[in-house]
C-alpha positions as CSV (number, residue, x, y, z in Angstrom):
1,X,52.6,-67.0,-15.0
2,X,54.2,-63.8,-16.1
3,X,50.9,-62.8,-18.0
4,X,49.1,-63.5,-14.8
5,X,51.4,-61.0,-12.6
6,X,50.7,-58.4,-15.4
7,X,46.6,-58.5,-15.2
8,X,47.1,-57.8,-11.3
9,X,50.0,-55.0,-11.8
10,X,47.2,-53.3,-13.8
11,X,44.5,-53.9,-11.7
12,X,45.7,-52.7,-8.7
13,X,47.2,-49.6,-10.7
14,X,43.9,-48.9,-12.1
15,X,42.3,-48.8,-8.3
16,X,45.1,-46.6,-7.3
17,X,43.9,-43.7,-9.8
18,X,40.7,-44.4,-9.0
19,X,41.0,-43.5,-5.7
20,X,43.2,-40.4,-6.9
21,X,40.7,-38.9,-9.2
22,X,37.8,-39.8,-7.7
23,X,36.2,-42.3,-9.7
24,X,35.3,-46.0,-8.4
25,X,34.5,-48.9,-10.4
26,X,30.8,-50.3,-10.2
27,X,32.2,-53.6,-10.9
28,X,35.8,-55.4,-12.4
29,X,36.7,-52.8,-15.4
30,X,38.4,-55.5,-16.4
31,X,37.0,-57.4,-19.4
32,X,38.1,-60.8,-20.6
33,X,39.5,-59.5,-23.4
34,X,41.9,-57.0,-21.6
35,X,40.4,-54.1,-22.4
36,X,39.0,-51.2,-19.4
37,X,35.2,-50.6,-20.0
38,X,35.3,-46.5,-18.7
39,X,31.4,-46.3,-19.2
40,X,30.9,-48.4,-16.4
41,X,32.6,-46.1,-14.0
42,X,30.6,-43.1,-12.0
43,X,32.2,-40.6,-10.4
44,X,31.5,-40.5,-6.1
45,X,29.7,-37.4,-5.6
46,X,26.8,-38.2,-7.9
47,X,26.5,-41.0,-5.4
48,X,25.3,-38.4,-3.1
49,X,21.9,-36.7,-3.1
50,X,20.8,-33.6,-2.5
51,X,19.8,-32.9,1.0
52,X,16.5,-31.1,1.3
53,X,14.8,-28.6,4.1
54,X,14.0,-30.5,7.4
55,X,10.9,-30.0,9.2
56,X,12.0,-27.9,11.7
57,X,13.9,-25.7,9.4
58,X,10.8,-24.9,7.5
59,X,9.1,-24.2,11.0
60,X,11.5,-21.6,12.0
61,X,11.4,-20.4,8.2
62,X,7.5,-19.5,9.2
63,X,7.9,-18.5,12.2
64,X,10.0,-15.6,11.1
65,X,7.9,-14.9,8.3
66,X,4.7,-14.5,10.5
67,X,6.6,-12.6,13.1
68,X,7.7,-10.2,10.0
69,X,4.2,-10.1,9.1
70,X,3.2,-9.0,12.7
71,X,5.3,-6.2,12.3
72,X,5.0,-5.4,9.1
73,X,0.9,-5.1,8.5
74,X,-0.4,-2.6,10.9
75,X,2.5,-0.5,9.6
76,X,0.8,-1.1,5.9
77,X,-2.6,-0.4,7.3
78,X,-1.9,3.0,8.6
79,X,0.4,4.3,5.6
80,X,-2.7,3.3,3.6
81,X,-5.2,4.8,6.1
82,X,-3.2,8.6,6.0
83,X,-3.1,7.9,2.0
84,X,-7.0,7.8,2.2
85,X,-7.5,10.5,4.6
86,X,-5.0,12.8,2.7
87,X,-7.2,11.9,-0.9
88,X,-10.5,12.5,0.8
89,X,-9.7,15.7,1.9
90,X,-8.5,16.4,-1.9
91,X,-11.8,15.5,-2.8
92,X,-13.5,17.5,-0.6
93,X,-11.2,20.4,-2.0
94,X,-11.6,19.8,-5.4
95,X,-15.7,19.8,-4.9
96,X,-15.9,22.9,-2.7
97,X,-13.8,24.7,-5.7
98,X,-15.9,22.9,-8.8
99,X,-18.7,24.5,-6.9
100,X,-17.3,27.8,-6.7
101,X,-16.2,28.1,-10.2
102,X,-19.8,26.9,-11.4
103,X,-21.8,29.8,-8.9
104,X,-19.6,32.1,-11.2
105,X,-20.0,31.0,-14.4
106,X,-23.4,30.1,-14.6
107,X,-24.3,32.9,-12.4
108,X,-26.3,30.8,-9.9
109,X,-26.3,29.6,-6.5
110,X,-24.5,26.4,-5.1
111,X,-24.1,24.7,-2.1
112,X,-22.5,21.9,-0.6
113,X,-24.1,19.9,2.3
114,X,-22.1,18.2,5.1
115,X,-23.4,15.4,7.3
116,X,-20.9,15.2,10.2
117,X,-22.8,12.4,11.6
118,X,-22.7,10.7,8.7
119,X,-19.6,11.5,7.0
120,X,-21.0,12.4,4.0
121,X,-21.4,15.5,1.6
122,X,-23.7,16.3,-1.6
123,X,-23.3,19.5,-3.8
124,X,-26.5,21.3,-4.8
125,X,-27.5,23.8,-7.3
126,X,-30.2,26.4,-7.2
127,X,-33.1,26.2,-9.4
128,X,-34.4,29.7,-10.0
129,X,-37.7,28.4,-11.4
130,X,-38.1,27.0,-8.4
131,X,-36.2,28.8,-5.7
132,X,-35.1,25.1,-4.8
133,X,-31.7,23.7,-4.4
134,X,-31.6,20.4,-6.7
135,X,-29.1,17.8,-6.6
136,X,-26.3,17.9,-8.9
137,X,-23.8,15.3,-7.1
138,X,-25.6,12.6,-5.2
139,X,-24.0,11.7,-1.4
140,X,-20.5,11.0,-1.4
141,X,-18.8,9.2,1.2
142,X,-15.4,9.4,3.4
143,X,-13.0,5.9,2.8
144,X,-14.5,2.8,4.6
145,X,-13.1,-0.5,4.8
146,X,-9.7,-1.6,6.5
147,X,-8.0,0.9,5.0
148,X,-10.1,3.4,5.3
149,X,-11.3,2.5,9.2
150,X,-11.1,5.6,11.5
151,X,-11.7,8.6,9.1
152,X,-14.5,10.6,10.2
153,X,-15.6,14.7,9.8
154,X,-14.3,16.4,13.1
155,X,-17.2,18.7,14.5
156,X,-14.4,21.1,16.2
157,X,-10.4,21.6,16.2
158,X,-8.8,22.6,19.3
159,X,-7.2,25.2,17.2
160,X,-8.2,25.8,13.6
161,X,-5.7,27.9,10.7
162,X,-5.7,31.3,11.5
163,X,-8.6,33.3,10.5
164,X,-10.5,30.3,10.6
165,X,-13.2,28.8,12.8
166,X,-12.7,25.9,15.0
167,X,-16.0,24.2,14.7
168,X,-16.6,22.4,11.4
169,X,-19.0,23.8,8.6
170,X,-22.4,21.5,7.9
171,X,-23.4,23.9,4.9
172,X,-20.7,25.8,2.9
173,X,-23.2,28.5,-0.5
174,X,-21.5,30.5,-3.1
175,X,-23.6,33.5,-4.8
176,X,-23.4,34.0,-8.0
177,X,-20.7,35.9,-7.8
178,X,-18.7,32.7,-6.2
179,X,-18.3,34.4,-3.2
180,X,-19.3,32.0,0.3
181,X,-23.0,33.6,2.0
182,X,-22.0,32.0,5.6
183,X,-18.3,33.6,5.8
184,X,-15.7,32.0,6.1
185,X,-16.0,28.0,6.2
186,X,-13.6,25.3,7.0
187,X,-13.9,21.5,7.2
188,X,-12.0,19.2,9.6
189,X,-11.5,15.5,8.8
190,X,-9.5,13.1,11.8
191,X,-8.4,9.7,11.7
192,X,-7.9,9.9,15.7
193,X,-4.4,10.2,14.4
194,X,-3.7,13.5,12.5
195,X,-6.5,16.2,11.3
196,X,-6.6,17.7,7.8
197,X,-9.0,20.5,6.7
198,X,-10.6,22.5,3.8
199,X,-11.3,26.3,4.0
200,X,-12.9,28.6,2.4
201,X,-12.2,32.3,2.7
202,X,-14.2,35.4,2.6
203,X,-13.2,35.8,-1.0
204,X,-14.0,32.2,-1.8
205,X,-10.2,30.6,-2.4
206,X,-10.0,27.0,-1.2
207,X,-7.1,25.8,0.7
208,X,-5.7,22.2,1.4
209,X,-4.5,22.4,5.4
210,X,-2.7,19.6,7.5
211,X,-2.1,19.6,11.0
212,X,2.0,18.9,11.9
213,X,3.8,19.0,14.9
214,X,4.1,23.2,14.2
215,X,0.4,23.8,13.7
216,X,-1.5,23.9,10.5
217,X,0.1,23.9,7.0
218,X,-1.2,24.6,4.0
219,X,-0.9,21.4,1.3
């Protein structure tokens, strides 16, 4: 029958735009009463998932990262270990000159105290009553740790800045007057890679000093 010819003209129409746009029926879009039921169609790339990492990818993925990491830590480590070295020998500045100011203003006697050994370093101050020198800053350490791994008080410098002795200070007084009793004094502090130091001069200025490539220069 004519009517029969008609439902397969359209069907076979309806697969050919299908195919065109690419949308493909889950089942017969044709209903029994002639009419084309769209919600029932899905389009051909949702029938696809989304493909995820394999396991090998992900093993190359860490392998890289842990050879980065190789690389990328000991380079960390030392930054952070010249970073220490370079803020204690700020410290060690910054003390040495709070003592010298304080000799001077209070018109007394103070003295700092190295132990090489020991890489560590009070500050006293002189009790007249007494003729004894008291503590006024308890021991402070040089960095530790990681970080801090390596940084030690040098006894002696191959060469020291000029005017200044090679062999490190274990006692470093300023008179009243602020002015050093020893002499000049200097301080050398190594992290077996570089050396920094803290002087004191005759007239009791601190310096900042780090050792380059072209000898000592002052920070």
């Amino acid at each position: 029958p004519r009517s029969g010819r008609t439902e397969i003209g359209l069907k076979i129409s309806f697969l050919r735009n299908d195919k065109e746009s690419g949308f493909f029926p889950i089942r017969d879009p044709i209903a029994t009463d002639g009419e084309v039921h769209t919600g029932e169609l899905m389009h051909g790339n949702h029938l696809k998932t989304d493909r995820g990492f394999s396991l090998v990818e992900l093993l190359i993925l860490m392998a890289m990262m842990a050879v980065l990491a190789a690389f990328s830590v000991p380079m960390l480590t030392s930054s952070m270990r010249d970073m220490r070295m370079m803020a204690d020998a700020k410290n060690i500045a910054t003390t040495v000159n709070y003592a010298r100011m304080s000799a001077a203003s209070q018109m007394t006697c103070y003295r700092m105290t190295f132990d090489l050994d020991g890489n560590e370093w009070s500050l006293s101050k002189l009790n007249r009553a007494t003729n004894d020198y008291e503590i006024e800053q308890s021991a402070n350490a040089l960095s530790e740790g990681v970080a801090g791994s390596g940084i030690t008080f040098k006894a002696s410098s191959d060469g020291g800045p000029a005017g200044f002795p090679t062999s490190s200070a274990n006692i470093v007084t300023f008179n009243s007057r602020g002015i050093p009793v020893e002499g000049a004094r200097v301080i050398y502090i190594s992290n077996e890679k570089e050396d920094y130091a803290v002087t004191v001069s005759l007239t009791g200025k601190v310096q900042f000093w780090r050792h380059q490539t072209d000898g000592w220069n002052m920070q």
